[in-house]
C-alpha positions in Angstrom: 79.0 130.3 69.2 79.1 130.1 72.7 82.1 128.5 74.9 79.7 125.5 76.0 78.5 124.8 72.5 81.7 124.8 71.3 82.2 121.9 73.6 79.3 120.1 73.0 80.4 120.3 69.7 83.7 119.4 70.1 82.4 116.0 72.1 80.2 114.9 69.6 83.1 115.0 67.4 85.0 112.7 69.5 82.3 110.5 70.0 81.6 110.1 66.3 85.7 109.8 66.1 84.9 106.9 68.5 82.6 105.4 66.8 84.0 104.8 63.7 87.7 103.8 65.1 85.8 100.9 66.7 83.0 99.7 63.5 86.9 100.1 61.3 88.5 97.3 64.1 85.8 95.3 65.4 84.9 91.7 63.4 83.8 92.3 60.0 80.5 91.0 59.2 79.7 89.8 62.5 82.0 86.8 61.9 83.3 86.0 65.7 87.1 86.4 66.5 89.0 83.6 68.6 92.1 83.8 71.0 93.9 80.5 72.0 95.9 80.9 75.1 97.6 78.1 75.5 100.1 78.0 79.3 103.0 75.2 79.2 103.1 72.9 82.1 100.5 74.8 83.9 98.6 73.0 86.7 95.0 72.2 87.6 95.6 73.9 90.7 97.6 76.8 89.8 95.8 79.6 89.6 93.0 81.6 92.0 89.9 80.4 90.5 91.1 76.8 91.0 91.6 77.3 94.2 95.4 78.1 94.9 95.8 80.7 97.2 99.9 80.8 96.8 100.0 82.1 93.1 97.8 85.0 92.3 96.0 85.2 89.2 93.2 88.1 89.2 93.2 88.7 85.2 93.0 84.8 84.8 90.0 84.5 87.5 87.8 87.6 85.8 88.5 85.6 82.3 86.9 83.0 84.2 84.2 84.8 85.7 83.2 86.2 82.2 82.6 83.3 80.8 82.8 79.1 81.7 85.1 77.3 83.7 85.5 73.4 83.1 86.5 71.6 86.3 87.4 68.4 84.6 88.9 69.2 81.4 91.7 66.9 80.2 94.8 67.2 77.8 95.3 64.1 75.4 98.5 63.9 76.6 100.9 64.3 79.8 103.6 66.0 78.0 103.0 69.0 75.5 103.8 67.8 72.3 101.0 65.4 71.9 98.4 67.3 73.3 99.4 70.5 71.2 98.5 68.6 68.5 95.1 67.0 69.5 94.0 71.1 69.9 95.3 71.8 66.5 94.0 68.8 64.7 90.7 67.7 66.5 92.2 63.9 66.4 94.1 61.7 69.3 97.9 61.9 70.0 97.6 58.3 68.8 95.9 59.0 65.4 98.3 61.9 64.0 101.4 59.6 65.7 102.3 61.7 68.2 102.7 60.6 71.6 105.7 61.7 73.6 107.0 64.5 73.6 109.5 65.3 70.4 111.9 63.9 70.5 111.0 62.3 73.4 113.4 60.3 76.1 115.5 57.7 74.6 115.4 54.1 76.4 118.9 54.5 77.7 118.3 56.7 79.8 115.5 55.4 81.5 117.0 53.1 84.8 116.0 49.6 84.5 114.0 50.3 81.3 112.0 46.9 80.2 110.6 47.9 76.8 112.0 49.0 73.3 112.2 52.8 72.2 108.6 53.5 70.7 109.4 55.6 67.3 106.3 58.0 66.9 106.5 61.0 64.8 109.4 63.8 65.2 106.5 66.6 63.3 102.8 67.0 62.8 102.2 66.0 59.4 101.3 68.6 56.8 98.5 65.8 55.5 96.9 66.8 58.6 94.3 69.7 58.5 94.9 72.0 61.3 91.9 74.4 62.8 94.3 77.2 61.3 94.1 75.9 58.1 90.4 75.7 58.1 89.7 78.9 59.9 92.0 80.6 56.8 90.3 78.2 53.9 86.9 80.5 55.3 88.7 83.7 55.3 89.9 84.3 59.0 93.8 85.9 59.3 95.7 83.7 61.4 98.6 84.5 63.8 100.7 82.3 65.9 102.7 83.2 68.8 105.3 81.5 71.5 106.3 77.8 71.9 105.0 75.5 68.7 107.2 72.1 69.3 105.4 70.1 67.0 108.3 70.1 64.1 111.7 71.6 62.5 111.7 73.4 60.2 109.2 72.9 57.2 106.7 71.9 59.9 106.4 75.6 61.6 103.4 77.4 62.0 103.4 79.3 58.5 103.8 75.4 57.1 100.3 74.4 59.3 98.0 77.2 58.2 99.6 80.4 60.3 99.9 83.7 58.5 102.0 85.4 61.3 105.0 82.7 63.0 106.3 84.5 66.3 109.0 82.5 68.5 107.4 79.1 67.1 110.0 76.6 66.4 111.2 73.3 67.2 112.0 73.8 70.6 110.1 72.4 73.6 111.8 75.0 76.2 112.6 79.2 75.3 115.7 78.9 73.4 118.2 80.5 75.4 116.3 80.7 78.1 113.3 84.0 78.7 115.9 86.8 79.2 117.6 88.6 76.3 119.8 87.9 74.4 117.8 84.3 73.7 118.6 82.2 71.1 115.4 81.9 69.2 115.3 81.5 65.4 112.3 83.1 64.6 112.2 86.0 67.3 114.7 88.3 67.7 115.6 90.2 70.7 114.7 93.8 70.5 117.3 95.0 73.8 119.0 92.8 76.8 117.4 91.8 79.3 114.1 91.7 77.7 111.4 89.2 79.1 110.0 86.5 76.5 106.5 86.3 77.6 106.3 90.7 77.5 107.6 90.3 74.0 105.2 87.8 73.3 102.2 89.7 74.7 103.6 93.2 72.6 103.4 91.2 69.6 100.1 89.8 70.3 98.9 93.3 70.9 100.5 95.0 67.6 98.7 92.2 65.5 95.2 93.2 67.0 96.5 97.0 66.2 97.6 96.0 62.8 96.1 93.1 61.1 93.4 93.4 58.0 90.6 94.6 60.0 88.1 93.4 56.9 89.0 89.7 57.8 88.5 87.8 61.0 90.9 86.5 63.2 92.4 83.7 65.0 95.2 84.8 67.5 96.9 82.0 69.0 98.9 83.0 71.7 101.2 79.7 73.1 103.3 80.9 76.2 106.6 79.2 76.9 105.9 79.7 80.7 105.9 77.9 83.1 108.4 75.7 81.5 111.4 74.5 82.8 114.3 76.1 83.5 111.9 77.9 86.5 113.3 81.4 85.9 112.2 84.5 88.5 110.0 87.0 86.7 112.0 89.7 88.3 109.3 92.3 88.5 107.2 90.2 90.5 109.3 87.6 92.5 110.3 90.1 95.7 106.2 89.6 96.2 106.5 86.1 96.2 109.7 85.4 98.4 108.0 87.4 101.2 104.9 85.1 100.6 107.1 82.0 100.3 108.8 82.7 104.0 105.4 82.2 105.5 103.9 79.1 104.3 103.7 76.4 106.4 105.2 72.8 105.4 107.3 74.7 103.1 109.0 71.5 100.8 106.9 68.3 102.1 106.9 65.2 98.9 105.8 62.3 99.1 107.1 58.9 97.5 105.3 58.1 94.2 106.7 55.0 92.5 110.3 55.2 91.4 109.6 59.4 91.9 109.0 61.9 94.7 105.4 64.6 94.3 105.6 67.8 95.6 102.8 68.4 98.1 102.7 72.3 98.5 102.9 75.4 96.4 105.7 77.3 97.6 108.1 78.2 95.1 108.6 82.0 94.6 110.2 82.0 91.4 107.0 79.4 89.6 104.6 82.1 91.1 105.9 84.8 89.5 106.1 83.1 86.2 102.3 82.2 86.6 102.5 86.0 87.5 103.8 87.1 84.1 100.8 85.1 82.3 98.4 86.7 84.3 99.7 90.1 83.3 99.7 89.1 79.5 96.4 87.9 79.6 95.0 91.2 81.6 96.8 93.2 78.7 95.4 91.0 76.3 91.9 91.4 77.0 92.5 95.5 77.8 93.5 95.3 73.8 90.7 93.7 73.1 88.8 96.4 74.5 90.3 99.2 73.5 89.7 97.6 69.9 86.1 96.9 70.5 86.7 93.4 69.6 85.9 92.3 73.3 82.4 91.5 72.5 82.8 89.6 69.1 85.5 87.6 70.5 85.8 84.0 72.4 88.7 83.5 74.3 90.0 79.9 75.5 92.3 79.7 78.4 93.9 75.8 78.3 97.4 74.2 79.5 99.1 71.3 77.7 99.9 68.9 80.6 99.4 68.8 84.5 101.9 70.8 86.6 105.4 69.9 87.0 104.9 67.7 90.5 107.0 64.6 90.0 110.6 64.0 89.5 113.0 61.3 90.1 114.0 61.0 94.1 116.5 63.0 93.5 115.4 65.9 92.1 112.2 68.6 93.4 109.9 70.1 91.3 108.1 73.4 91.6 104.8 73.0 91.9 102.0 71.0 93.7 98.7 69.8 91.9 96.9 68.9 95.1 94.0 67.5 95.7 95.1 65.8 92.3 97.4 62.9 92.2 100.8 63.5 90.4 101.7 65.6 87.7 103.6 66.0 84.6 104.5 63.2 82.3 101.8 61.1 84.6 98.4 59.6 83.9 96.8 60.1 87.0 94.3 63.0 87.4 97.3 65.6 88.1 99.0 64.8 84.9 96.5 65.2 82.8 93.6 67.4 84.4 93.7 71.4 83.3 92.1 74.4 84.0 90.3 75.6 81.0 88.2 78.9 80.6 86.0 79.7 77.4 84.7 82.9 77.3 82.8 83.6 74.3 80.1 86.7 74.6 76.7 85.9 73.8 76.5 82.1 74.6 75.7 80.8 78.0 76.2 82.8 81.5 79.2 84.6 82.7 80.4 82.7 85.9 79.0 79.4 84.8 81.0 75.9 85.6 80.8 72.6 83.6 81.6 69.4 85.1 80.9 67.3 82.5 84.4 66.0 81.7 86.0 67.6 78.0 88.7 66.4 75.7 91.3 68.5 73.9 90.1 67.8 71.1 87.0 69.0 71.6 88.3 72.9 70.1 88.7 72.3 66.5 84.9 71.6 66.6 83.7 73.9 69.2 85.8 76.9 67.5 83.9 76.1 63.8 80.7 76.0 65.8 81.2 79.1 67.2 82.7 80.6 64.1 78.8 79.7 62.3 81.1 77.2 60.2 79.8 73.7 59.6 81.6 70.8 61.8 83.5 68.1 59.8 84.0 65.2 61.6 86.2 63.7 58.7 88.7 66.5 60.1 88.0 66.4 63.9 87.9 63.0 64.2 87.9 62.4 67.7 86.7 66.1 69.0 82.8 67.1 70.0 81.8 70.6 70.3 81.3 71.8 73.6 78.9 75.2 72.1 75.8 72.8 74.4 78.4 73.2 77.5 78.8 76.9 76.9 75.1 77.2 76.5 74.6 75.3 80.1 73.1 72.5 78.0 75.1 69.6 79.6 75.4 66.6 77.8 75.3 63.9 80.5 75.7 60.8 78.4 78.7 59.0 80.1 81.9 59.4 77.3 84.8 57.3 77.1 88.4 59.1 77.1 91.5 57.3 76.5 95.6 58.3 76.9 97.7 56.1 75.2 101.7 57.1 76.6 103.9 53.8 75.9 106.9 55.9 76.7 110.1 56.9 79.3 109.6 60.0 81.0 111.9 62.6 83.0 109.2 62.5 85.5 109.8 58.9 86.5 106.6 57.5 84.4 106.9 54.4 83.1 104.8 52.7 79.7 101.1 52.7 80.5 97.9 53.9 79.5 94.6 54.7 80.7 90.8 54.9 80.3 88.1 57.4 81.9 84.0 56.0 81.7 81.8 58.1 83.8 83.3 58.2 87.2 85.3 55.3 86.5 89.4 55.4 85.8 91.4 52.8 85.0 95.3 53.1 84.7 97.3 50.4 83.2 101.0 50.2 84.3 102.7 47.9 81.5 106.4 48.3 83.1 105.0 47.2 87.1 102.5 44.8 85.5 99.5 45.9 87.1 96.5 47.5 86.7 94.3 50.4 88.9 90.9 51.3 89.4 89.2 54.5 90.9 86.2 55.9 91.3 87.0 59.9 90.5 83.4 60.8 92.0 84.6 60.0 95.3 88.1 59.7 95.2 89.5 62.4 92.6 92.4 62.5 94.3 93.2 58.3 93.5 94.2 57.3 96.9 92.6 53.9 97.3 92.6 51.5 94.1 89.5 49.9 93.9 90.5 47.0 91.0 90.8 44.1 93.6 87.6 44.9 95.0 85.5 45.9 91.9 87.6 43.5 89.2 84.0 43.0 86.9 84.3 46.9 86.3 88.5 46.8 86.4 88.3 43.9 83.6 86.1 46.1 81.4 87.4 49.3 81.0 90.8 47.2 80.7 88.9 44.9 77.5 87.2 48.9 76.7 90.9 50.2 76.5 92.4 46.8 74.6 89.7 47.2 72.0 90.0 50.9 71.4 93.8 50.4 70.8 93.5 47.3 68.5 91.1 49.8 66.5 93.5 52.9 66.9 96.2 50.5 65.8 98.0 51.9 69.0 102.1 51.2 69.0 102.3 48.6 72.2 105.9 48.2 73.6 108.1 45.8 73.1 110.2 44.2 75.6 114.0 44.5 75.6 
C-alpha cells in the first residue's frame, strides 16, 4: 500500500470517526433542542445590532443575523422577578401573583410614599406548570443555569421542572458578588478570582458535552450580568476605558420625575460586562457546533427589564436606553422594551426583523410549537406563539398588552400601570394622579403626551386597562 493510499485511508477513517461523533450528539429523533439566554437588566439599546455603537457585541449581532430580531418586544414586567416568571409560565406577572421584584421595596422606604405595601407572592408557585416541566413531561432533559430569583428554597429550579440547578437561588444579585470566592449556595468556586459568568458559560458547555445524548434538551442559560453592583470584567475593561475617554457628553441626565435618566452610554465597566455575555454566547454557539447540535437547535436571546437608566437625583446609573424613554423599574418604552433574537434553523429567513409588537409570554407557546408539541392554552394562558413571526407571517391584528406594577421602586417609580393598543400607549400614574397618552408610531421615544388632546382614545385604553384588571382581579393600592 502506497504512502498516498494509506492517507486516503487514514482520512476516510476520520471522516467516518466524524460522522458518527456528531449522529451520537446531535437531537435524537429529529426532536429540536432549545437554549434560553436570558441577560439581567440588559437594555434595548445595548448591544450592536440595536444600534449602540459604545458596547460591542459581534457574537450577539451574528445570533441576530442567523435568525429574527424583534424590534418591539416587551418584558411583562420592569423589574426581573415578574417577568422571569411570565417566560417560565406563559401567564401575566399578575396571574401567578408576582409583580415586584422579591421581595420587593418596602413602603418605608419610599419618600413621601401615598399607598399601602402591596403583598404579592415571595415564590412562583409549584401549582404552576412551568415550560421546564412540560418540555420534561415529553421527554426533553432540562438544565438550568445562573440567576433564578423566583423563590427560597423549595421553589429552586430542580423544584420547577429543572434536572440540572447551577447558581440558581433566591438571590436577585450574584451572591458575593462575580469574583471568587462568592457566596453562592448552589455553585461553588472552583479557584479565586474566578469570573461568574465564565463559570456559568463552562458549565453550560460541559452539559452539551455530557448530557443523555438520546433525549432532547432545554438549556436555559440566565446570566447574572449586567446586574448591579457594575463590576469591571477585567479582561475586557482597559478596551473600554480608552473608548470611554473619547465620547462626547460623557455623563449628561436629564430630570425624570422624582429621578434623574442617563442620556449616553459611557460607562467602561457596564461595557465590558455586556462584553463578557457576548463572549459566553460566541462560546455557546461554537459548542453547539462542534456538537452538531447547531442546526437542530433554536436559540432565544431575551432580557428581563429595560436597562438600568433611572435612579433617585442623587445617584447615576450606568447605562442609557436612548431613543427610549426611561429605564429600569419604569413603564415607559425604556423600562420595558428588550432586544430579543430567535434563531431557530429551518423556519423563516436568517436576518429577518419583526415589528409586530411580542409579549414575554409568548415563549412557553412558541417553544412547544417549535418542539412539534401541541399548545395548551389552559397552561399559557396569556402567551401566543410567535412560530407565524419566525415564518415572516406577521400577524397584524392590533393586540392589547397590559403591565400592572402597583409598587415602590429603587428607580424612583411610583404605583402605576399601563396599556399598549396598536400604536397607542397609555400610562397611568396612581401616586401623581394623572394619566398619559402616546402615539409610539411617531413618538417612541414619549416626549409629547397626547391625552389632553386625544382624551376619547386616552379614556379608552384607561376604561380597556380598568376592565382588564377588574377581570385579572389585579391588587389596586391602598392609600396610607
Amino acid at each position: 500500500m502506497t504512502r498516498h493510499q494509506s492517507s486516503i485511508i487514514r482520512n476516510v477513517i476520520l471522516l467516518l470517526t466524524a460522522l458518527i461523533s456528531v449522529q451520537a450528539t446531535a437531537s435524537p429523533e429529529g426532536k429540536r433542542n432549545f437554549v434560553f439566554l436570558l441577560v439581567d437588566d440588559l437594555g434595548w439599546a445595548d448591544t450592536g445590532c440595536y444600534g449602540s455603537t459604545f458596547y460591542e457585541t459581534p457574537h450577539i449581532d451574528r445570533l441576530a443575523a442567523s435568525g429574527t430580531r424583534f424590534t418591539q418586544a416587551y418584558a411583562a414586567g420592569s423589574v426581573c422577578s415578574p417577568t422571569r416568571a411570565s417566560i417560565l409560565t406563559g401567564r401575566h406577572p399578575v396571574r401567578v401573583d408576582i409583580t415586584d421584584w422579591i421581595p420587593g421595596m418596602a413602603t418605608n422606604r419610599a419618600k413621601t410614599a401615598k399607598f399601602k405595601h402591596i403583598n404579592d407572592r415571595d415564590n412562583l408557585a409549584l401549582s404552576e406548570v412551568t415550560i421546564a416541566e412540560e418540555l420534561k413531561a415529553n421527554g426533553y432533559q432540562t438544565f438550568f443555569a445562573g440567576k433564578w430569583h423566583l423563590g427560597d428554597k423549595g421553589h429552586w429550579p430542580k423544584d420547577q421542572g429543572f434536572d440540572f440547578n447551577i447558581g440558581g437561588n433566591k438571590k436577585g444579585s450574584p451572591p458575593g458578588g462575580y469574583y471568587a470566592p462568592w457566596t453562592n449556595p448552589t455553585l461553588k468556586s472552583k479557584h479565586k478570582g474566578e469570573y461568574l459568568t465564565e463559570r456559568l458559560t463552562e458549565e453550560s458547555i460541559k452539559f452539551l458535552k455530557t448530557r443523555n445524548s438520546k433525549k432532547p434538551f432545554l438549556l436555559y442559560l440566565s446570566y447574572y450580568n449586567v446586574h448591579t453592583p457594575i463590576t469591571p470584567y477585567k479582561k475586557r475593561i482597559a478596551h473600554f476605558k480608552e473608548k470611554a475617554s473619547k465620547v462626547q457628553s460623557k455623563g449628561t441626565s436629564i430630570d425624570e420625575h422624582d429621578g434623574t435618566s442617563k442620556l449616553t452610554q459611557d460607562n467602561p465597566a457596564y461595557a465590558s460586562m455586556i462584553q463578557a455575555v457576548d463572549d459566553s454566547v460566541g462560546e455557546l454557539m461554537a459548542a453547539l457546533q462542534s456538537q452538531g447540535l447547531d442546526k437542530s437547535t433554536a436559540v432565544f436571546f431575551f432580557s428581563d427589564n429595560g436597562g438600568l437608566c433611572t435612579l433617585r437625583k442623587n445617584r447615576r446609573a450606568p447605562t442609557s436606553n436612548l431613543p427610549l424613554r426611561s429605564g429600569k423599574g419604569w413603564l415607559y418604552e425604556g423600562g420595558i422594551r428588550e432586544p430579543l433574537i430567535i434563531s431557530a434553523p429551518g423556519v423563516g429567513k436568517p436576518g429577518s426583523i419583526c415589528k409586530t409588537p411580542v409579549f414575554s409570554t409568548d415563549f412557553f407557546p412558541t417553544i412547544l410549537e417549535l418542539a412539534g408539541l401541541p399548545l395548551n392554552p389552559d397552561l399559557h394562558a396569556d402567551g401566543k406563539s410567535l412560530y407565524k413571526h419566525l415564518s415572516n407571517n406577521e400577524d397584524k391584528s392590533p393586540r392589547s398588552l397590559f403591565w400592572h406594577y402597583p409598587h415602590y421602586h429603587g428607580s424612583s417609580w411610583k404605583p402605576g400601570a399601563a396599556i399598549r393598543v396598536g400604536d397607542w400607549k397609555l400610562i397611568e400614574f396612581y401616586h401623581w394622579e394623572k394619566i398619559e397618552l402616546y402615539n409610539l408610531a411617531t413618538d417612541p421615544g414619549e416626549k409629547k403626551d397626547l391625552s389632553k388632546t386625544h382624551p376619547d382614545k386616552a379614556k379608552e385604553l384607561q376604561n380597556k386597562l380598568k376592565s382588564w384588571q377588574k377581570k385579572m382581579k389585579a391588587k389596586m393600592p391602598q392609600r396610607i
